[in-house]
C-alpha positions as CSV (number, residue, x, y, z in Angstrom):
1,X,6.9,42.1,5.3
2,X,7.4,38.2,5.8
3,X,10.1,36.2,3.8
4,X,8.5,34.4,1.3
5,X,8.9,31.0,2.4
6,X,11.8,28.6,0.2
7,X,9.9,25.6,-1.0
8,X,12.7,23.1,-2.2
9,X,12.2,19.4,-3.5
10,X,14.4,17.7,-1.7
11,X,15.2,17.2,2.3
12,X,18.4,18.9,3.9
13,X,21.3,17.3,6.2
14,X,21.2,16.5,9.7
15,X,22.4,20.5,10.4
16,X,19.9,21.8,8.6
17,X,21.6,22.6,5.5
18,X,20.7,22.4,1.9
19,X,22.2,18.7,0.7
20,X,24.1,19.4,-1.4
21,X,23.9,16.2,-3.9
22,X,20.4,17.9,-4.1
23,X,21.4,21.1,-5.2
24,X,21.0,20.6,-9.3
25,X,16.9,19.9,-8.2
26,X,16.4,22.6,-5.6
27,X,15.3,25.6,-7.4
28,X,13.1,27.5,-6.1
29,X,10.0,28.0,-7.8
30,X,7.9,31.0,-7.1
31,X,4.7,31.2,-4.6
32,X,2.0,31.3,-6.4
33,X,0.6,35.2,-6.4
34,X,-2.2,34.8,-3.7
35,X,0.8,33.7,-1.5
36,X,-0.7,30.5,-0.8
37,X,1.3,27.5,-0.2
38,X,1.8,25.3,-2.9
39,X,0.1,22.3,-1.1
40,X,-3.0,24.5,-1.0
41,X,-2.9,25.6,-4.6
42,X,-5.6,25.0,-6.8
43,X,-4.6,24.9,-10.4
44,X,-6.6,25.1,-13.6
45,X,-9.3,22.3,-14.2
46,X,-7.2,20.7,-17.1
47,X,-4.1,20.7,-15.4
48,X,-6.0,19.1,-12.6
49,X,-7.6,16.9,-14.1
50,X,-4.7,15.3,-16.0
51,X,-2.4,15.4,-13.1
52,X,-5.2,13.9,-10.9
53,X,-5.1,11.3,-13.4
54,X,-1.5,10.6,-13.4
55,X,-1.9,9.9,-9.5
56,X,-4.4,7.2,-9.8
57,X,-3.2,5.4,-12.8
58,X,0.8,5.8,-10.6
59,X,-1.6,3.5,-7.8
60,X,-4.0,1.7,-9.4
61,X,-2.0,-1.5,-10.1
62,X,-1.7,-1.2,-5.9
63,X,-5.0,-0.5,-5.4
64,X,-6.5,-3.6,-7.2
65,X,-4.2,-6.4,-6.1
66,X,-5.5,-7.0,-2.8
67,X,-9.1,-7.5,-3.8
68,X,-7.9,-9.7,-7.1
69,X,-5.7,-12.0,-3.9
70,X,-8.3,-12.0,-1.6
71,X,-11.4,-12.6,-3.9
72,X,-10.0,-15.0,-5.2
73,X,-8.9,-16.9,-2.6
74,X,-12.6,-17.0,-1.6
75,X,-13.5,-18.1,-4.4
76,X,-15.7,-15.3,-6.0
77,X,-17.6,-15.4,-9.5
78,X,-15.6,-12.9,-11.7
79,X,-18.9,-10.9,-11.2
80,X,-18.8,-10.6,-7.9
81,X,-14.5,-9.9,-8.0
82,X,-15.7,-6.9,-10.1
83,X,-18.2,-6.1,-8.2
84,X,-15.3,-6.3,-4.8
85,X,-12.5,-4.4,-7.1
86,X,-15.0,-1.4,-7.6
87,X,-15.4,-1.1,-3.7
88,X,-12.1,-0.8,-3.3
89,X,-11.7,2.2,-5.6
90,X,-14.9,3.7,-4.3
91,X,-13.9,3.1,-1.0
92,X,-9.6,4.6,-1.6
93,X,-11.4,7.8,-3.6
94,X,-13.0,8.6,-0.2
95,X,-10.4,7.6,2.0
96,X,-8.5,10.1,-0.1
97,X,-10.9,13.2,0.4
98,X,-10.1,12.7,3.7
99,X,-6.4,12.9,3.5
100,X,-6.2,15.6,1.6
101,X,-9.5,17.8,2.3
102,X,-9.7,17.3,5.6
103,X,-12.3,17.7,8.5
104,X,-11.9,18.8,11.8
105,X,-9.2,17.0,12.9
106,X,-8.9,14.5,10.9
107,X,-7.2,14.3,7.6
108,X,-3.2,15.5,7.3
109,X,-4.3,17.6,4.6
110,X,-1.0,17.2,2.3
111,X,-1.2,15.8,-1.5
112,X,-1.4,11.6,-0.3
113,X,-3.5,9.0,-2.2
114,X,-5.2,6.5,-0.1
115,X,-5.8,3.2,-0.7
116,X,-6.1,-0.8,0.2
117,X,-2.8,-1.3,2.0
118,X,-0.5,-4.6,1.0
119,X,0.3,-5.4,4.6
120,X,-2.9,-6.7,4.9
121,X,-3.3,-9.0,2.4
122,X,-1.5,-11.8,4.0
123,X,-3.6,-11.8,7.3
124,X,-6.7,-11.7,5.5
125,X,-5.7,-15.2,3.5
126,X,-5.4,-16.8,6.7
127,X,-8.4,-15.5,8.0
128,X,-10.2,-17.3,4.4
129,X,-7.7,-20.0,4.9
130,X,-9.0,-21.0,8.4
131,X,-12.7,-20.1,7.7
132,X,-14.7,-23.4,7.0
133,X,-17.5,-21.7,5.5
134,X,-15.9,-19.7,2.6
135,X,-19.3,-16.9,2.3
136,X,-18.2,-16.2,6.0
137,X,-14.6,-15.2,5.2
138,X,-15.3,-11.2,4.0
139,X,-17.7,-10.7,7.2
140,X,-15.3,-12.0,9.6
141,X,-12.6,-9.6,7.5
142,X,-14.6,-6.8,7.3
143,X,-15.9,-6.6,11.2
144,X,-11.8,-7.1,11.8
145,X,-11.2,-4.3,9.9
146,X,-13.6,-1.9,11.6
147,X,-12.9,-2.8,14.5
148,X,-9.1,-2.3,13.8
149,X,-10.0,1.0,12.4
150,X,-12.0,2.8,14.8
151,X,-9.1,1.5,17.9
152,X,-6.9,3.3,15.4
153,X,-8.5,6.3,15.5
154,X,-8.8,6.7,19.3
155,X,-4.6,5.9,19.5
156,X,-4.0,8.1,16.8
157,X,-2.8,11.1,18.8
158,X,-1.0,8.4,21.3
159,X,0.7,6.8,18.5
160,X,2.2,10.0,17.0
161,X,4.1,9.9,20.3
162,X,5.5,6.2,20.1
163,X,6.9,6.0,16.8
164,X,10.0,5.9,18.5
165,X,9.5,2.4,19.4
166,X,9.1,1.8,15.2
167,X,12.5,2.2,13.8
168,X,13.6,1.5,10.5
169,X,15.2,-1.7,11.6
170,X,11.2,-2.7,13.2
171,X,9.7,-1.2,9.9
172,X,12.1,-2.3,7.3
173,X,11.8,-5.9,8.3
174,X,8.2,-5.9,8.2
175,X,7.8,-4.4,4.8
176,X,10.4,-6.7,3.6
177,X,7.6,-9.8,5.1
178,X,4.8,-8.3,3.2
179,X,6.9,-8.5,0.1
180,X,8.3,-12.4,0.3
181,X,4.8,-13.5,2.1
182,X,3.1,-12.4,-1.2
183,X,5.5,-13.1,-3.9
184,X,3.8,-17.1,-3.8
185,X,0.8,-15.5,-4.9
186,X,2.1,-14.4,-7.9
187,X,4.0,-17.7,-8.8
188,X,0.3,-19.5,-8.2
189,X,-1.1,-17.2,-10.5
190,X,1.5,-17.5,-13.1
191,X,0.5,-21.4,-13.3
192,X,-2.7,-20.4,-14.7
193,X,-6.3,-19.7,-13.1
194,X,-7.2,-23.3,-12.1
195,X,-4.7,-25.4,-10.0
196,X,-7.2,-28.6,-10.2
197,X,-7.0,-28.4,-14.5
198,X,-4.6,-30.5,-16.4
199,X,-2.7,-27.4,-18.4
200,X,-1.6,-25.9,-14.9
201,X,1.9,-25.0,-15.0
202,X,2.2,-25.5,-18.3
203,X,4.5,-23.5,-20.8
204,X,1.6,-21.7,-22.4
205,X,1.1,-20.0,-19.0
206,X,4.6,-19.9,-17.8
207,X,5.5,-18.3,-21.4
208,X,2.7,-15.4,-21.2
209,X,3.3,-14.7,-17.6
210,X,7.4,-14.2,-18.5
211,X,6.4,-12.1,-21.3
212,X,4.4,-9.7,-19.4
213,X,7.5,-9.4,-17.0
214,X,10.1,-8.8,-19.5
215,X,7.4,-6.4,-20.8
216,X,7.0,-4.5,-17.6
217,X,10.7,-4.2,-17.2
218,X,11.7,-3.3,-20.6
219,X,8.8,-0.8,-20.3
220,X,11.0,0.9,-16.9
221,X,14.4,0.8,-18.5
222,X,13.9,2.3,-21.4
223,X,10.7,4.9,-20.8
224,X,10.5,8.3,-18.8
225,X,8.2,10.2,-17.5
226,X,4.4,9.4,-16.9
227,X,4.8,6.0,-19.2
228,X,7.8,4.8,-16.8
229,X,5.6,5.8,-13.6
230,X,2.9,3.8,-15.2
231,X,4.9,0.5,-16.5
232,X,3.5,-2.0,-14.9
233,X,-0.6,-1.0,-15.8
234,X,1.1,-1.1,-19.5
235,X,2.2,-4.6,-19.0
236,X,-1.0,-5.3,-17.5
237,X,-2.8,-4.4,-20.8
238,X,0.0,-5.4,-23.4
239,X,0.3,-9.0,-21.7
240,X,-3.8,-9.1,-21.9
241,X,-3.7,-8.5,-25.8
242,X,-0.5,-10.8,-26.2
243,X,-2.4,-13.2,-24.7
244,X,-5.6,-13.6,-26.8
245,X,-4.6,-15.5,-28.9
246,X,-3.8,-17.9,-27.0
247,X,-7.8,-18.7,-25.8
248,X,-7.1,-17.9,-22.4
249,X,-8.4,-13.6,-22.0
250,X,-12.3,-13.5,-20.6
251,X,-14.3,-10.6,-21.6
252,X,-17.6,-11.9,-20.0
253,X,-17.0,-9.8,-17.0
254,X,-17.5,-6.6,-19.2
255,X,-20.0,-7.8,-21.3
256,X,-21.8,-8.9,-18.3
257,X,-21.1,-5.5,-15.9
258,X,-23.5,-2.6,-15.9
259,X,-21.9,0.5,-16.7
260,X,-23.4,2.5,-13.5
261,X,-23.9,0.1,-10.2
262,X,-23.1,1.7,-6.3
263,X,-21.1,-0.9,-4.0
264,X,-24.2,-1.7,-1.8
265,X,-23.5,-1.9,1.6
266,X,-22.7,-5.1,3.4
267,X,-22.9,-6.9,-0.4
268,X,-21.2,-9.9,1.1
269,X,-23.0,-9.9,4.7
270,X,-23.4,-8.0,7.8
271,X,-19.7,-8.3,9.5
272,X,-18.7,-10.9,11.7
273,X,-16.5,-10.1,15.0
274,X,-13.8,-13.2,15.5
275,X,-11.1,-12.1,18.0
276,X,-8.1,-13.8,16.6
277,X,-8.8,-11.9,13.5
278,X,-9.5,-8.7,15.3
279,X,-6.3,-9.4,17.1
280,X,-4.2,-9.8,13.5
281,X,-5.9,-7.0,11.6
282,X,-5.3,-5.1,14.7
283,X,-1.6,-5.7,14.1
284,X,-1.7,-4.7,10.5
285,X,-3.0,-1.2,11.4
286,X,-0.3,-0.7,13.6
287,X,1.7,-1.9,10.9
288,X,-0.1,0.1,8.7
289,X,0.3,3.6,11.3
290,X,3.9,3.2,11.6
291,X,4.1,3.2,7.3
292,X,1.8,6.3,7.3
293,X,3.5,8.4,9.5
294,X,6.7,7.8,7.9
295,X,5.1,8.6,4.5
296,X,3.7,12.0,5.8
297,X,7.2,12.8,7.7
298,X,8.6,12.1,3.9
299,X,6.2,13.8,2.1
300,X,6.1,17.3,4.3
301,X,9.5,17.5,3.4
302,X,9.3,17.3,-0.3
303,X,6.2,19.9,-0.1
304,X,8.4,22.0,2.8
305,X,5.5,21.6,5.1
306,X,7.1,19.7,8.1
307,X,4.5,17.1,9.8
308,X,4.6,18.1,13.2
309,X,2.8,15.6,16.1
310,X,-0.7,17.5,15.1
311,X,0.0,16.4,11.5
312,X,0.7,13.0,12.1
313,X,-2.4,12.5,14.7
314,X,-5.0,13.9,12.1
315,X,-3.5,12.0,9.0
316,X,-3.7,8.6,11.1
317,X,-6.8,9.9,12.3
318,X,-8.5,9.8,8.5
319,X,-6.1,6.8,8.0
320,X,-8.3,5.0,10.6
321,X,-11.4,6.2,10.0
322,X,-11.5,5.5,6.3
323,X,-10.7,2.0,7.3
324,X,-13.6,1.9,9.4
325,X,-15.5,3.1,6.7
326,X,-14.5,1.3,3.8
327,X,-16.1,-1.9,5.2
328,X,-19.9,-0.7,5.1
329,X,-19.0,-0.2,1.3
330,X,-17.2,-3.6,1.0
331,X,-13.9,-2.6,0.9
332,X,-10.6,-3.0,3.0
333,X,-8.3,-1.6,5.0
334,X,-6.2,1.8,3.9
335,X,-3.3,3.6,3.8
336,X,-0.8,6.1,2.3
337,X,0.5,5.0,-1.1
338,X,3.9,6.0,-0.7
339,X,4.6,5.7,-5.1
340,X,2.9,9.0,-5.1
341,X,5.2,10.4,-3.2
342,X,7.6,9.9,-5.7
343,X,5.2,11.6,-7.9
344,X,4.7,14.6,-6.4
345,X,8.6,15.3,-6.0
346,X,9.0,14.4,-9.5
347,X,6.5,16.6,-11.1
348,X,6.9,19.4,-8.5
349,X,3.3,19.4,-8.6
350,X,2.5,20.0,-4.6
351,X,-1.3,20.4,-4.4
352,X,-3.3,18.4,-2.6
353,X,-6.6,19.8,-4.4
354,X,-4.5,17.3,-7.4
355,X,-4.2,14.2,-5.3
356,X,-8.2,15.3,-4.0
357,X,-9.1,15.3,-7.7
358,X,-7.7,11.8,-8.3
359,X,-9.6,10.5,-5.4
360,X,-13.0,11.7,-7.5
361,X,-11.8,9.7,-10.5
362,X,-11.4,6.8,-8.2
363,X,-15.0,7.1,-6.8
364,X,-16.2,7.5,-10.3
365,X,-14.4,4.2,-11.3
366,X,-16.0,2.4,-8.3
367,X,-19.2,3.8,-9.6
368,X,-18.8,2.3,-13.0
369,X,-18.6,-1.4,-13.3
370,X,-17.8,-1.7,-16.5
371,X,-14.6,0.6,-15.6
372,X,-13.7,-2.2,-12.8
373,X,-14.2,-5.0,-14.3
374,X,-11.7,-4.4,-17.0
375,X,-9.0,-5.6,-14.3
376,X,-11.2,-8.7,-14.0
377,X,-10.2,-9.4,-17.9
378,X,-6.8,-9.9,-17.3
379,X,-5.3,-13.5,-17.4
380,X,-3.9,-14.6,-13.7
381,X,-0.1,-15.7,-16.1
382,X,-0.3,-11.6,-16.9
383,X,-0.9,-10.6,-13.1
384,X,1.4,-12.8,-12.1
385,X,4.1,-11.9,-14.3
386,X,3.5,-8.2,-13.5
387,X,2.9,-9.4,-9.6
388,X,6.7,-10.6,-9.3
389,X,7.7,-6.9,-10.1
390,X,4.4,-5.5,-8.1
391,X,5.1,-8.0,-4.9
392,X,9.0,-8.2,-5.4
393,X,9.1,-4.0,-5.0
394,X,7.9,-4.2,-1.5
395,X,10.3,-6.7,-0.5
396,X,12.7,-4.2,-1.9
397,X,11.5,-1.3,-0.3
398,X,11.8,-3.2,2.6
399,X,15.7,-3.9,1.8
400,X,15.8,-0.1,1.5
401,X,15.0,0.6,4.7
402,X,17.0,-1.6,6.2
403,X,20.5,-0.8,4.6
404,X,19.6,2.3,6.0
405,X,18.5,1.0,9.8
406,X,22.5,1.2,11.4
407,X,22.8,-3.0,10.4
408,X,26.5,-2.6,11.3
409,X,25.4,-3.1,14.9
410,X,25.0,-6.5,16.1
411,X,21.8,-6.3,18.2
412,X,20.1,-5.2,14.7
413,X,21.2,-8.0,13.0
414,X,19.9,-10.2,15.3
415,X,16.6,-8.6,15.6
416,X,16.6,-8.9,11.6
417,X,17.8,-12.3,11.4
418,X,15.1,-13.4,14.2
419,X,12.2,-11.4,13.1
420,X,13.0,-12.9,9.3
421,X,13.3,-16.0,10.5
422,X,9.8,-16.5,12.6
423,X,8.1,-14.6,9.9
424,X,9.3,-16.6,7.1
425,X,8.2,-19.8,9.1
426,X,4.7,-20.1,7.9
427,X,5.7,-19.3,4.1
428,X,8.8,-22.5,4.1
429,X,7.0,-24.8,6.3
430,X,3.2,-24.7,6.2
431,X,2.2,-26.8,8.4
432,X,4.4,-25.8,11.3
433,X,1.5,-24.4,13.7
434,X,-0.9,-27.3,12.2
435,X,-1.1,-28.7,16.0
436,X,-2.3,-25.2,17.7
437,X,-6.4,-24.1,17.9
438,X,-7.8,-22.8,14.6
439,X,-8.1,-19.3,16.5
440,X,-4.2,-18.7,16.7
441,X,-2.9,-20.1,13.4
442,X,-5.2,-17.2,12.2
443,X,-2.6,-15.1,13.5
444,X,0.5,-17.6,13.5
445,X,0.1,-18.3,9.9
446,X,0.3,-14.8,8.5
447,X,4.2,-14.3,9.0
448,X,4.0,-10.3,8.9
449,X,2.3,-10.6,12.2
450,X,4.5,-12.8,13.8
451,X,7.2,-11.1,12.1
452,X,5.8,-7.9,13.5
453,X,5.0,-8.6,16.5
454,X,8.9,-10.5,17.1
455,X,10.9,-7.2,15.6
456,X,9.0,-4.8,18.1
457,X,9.6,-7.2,21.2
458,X,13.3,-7.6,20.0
459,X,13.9,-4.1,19.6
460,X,12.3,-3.0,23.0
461,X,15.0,-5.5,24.4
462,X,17.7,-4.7,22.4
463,X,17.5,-1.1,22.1
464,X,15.1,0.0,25.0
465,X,16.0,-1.9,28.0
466,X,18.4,-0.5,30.1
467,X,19.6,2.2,27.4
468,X,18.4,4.7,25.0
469,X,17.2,3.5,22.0
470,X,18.1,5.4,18.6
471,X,16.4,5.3,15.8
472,X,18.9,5.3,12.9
473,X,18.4,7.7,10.0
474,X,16.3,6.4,6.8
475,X,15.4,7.2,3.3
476,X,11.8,6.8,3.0
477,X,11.4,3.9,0.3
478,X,8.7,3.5,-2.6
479,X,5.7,1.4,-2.8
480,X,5.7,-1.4,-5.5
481,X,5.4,0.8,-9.2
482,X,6.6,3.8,-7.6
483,X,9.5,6.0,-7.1
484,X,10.6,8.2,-4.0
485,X,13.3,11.1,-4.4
486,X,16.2,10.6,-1.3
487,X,14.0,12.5,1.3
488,X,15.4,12.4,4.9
489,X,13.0,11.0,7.7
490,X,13.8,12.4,11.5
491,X,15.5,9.6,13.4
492,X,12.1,9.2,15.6
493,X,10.2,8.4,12.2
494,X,9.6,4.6,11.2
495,X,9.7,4.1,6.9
496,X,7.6,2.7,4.0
């Protein structure tokens, strides 16, 4: 008879021993009685349900930010930013079915939620930024995105082999970029919705936008449990009611949304191919890879399901295609949400039939208009009071990672310092590239692609030329709302 197999929350030490600052969590709970493995448990409908639900609301502060930036950026009625937040749900609720239920090869088949993925936020401004014609913007984004999608999914099982040449010092610095490179988006929106009106800036805004912080943070300090995991979608609604009376809370968009409406494909246009944003979404997937498959290495050993090479490839695989996808349905790219991570180790709750069943509430969400426009209701001072927390928690993670990329050696300080440095450049000066073609500041003016693209080059020098590279050991780090137990990554694996 086979041992039954010892499913623990937590990671072990490099010799393969239990860690022991882990040991007060590692108890061992028992198989369930069919002997299947708890990531392939299916639990009663209630318990699904509920859990299922505690998965999307951990993510859905995530999910929503990038169409909220990038719509309006573009300059969308708050019809039509419903209309674009609702894709994005519907189009992370199928992303997640094929994470988690899987088909053929594609799909790692472990308890991740899927979903629009921060890194790309910043390229896609420039892309509106450098588009003259603003209704052209989403095309040109969308036909980036599929394109970077399906390359994805024909290097997925080639990429499962390199993520040696992604080490925490690579990934840490570029997840620290997509934190600072979005943090001015929340200061514009705590100014107030218009930057052309005469009240912008002013206290009324300011004040609102501070409360909804001190909100959100009083809410993690002194709560537990599913209302700690959920703080900042509390502050999201608390700052909303807080701010009534002050004249400045919408609630057109609802009255206005239908309750049932499908995100009709190509809503915004048939896609437009430009290859120097191609070229910088292309960069964000790779980006975007090198996150995932350090969130899968993290997460198989929370659920003690190891992600081997065949893991990885398939999980990228539905990583890619569901960014290929989510375009027909006007949505963006995706990627593991690494705050759920922390979830499942926290609740011990291992199933990936739970995550699946949050990806269904998603998909009904993006079904339901009314449902997604409620985000649309929310005063810009309130997002941007909760964005500073949202935005500042990726920079963070960032940090995380690289305290734990081997910084006491020189050549990763300098590919740090460098990588920073170049990335930061179109955030403190602006105008630095205003000189070169329209085509490259598409990708010069998003500083996690220059960023990117410097820490890879600088490590392949540094730590690749002429010697053997190592990848330095690394805690895998949250995603902004979330929490992530001390789970070891493999010194090949790159970190989120």
């Amino acid at each position: 008879m086979a041992t039954k197999p010892r499913f623990t929350k937590q990671g072990k030490t490099p010799d393969g021993t239990p860690d022991p600052a882990d040991a007060a969590d590692a108890a061992t709970p028992a198989a369930p009685a069919d002997g299947l493995h708890p990531v392939d448990e299916k639990l009663p409908p209630l318990k699904m349900a509920t859990t299922g639900l505690q998965h999307v609301a951990a993510m859905y502060a995530g999910v929503v930010a990038p169409p909220l930036i990038v719509g309006a950026a573009v300059g969308l009625s708050a019809k039509e930013l419903t209309f674009l937040t609702g894709a994005c749900l519907f189009t992370a609720g199928l992303a997640t079915f094929l994470q988690t239920l899987g088909i053929w090869k594609i799909g790692a088949r472990l308890p991740f939620v899927n979903g629009v993925t921060f890194a790309g936020v910043a390229p896609m401004l420039a892309v509106v930024d450098s588009t003259k014609d603003k209704d052209d913007a989403l095309p040109i984004i969308f036909g980036a995105v599929i394109v970077a999608g399906l390359l994805g999914f024909i290097a997925a099982p080639f990429f499962s082999k390199m993520v040696r040449f992604f080490p925490p010092v690579v990934t840490g610095t570029v997840i620290t970029l997509i934190g600072i490179s979005l943090m001015p988006v929340a200061f514009g929106w705590m100014q107030g919705p218009n930057p052309a009106a005469d009240d912008y800036g002013s206290t009324k805004y300011l004040s609102l936008a501070g409360a909804t912080l001190v909100i959100v943070l009083l809410l993690r300090r002194f709560t537990r449990g599913f209302v700690k995991q959920i703080a900042v979608l509390l502050g999201l609604v608390i700052g909303t009611l807080v701010a009534i009376p002050f004249d400045v809370t919408d609630f057109g968009p609802v009255a206005d949304a239908d309750v049932v409406g499908f995100p009709t494909p190509f809503h915004f246009g048939a896609p437009q191919f430009a290859a120097a944003a191609i070229v910088s979404l292309c960069v964000v997937m790779v980006v975007s890879m090198t996150e995932s498959t350090a969130d899968m290495l993290a997460l198989g050993e929370i659920v003690d399901r190891p992600a081997d090479e065949k893991t990885i490839a398939a999980g990228l695989r539905a990583d890619c295609l569901g960014s290929a996808v989510s375009p027909l349905f006007n949505g963006f790219m995706c990627s593991a949400f690494a705050q759920n991570i922390g979830l499942v180790a926290m609740t011990k709750i291992r199933s990936r039939y739970v995550v699946a069943t949050g990806g269904g509430f998603l998909v009904l969400m993006g079904l339901c208009p009314m449902a997604a426009s409620l985000i649309a209701v929310v005063p810009r001072p309130v997002l941007g009071g909760a964005g500073v927390v949202l935005f500042g928690s990726v920079a963070a993670s960032g940090i995380q990672t690289l305290v734990k990329a081997g910084l006491e050696k020189d050549n990763n300080v300098l590919i740090v310092a460098v990588s920073l440095a170049v990335g930061l450049i179109p955030i403190s000066a602006p105008e630095f590239y205003h000189a070169f073609p329209e085509t490259a500041k598409i990708i010069l003016d998003s500083g996690i692609s220059t960023g990117c693209v410097a820490a890879v080059v600088l490590n392949l020098l540094f730590n690749h030329t002429g010697r053997g590279g190592e990848a330095d050991e690394v805690t895998a780090p949250m995603e902004p709302g979330g929490e992530i137990s001390e789970t070891r990554v493999p010194k090949q694996a790159a970190a989120h």
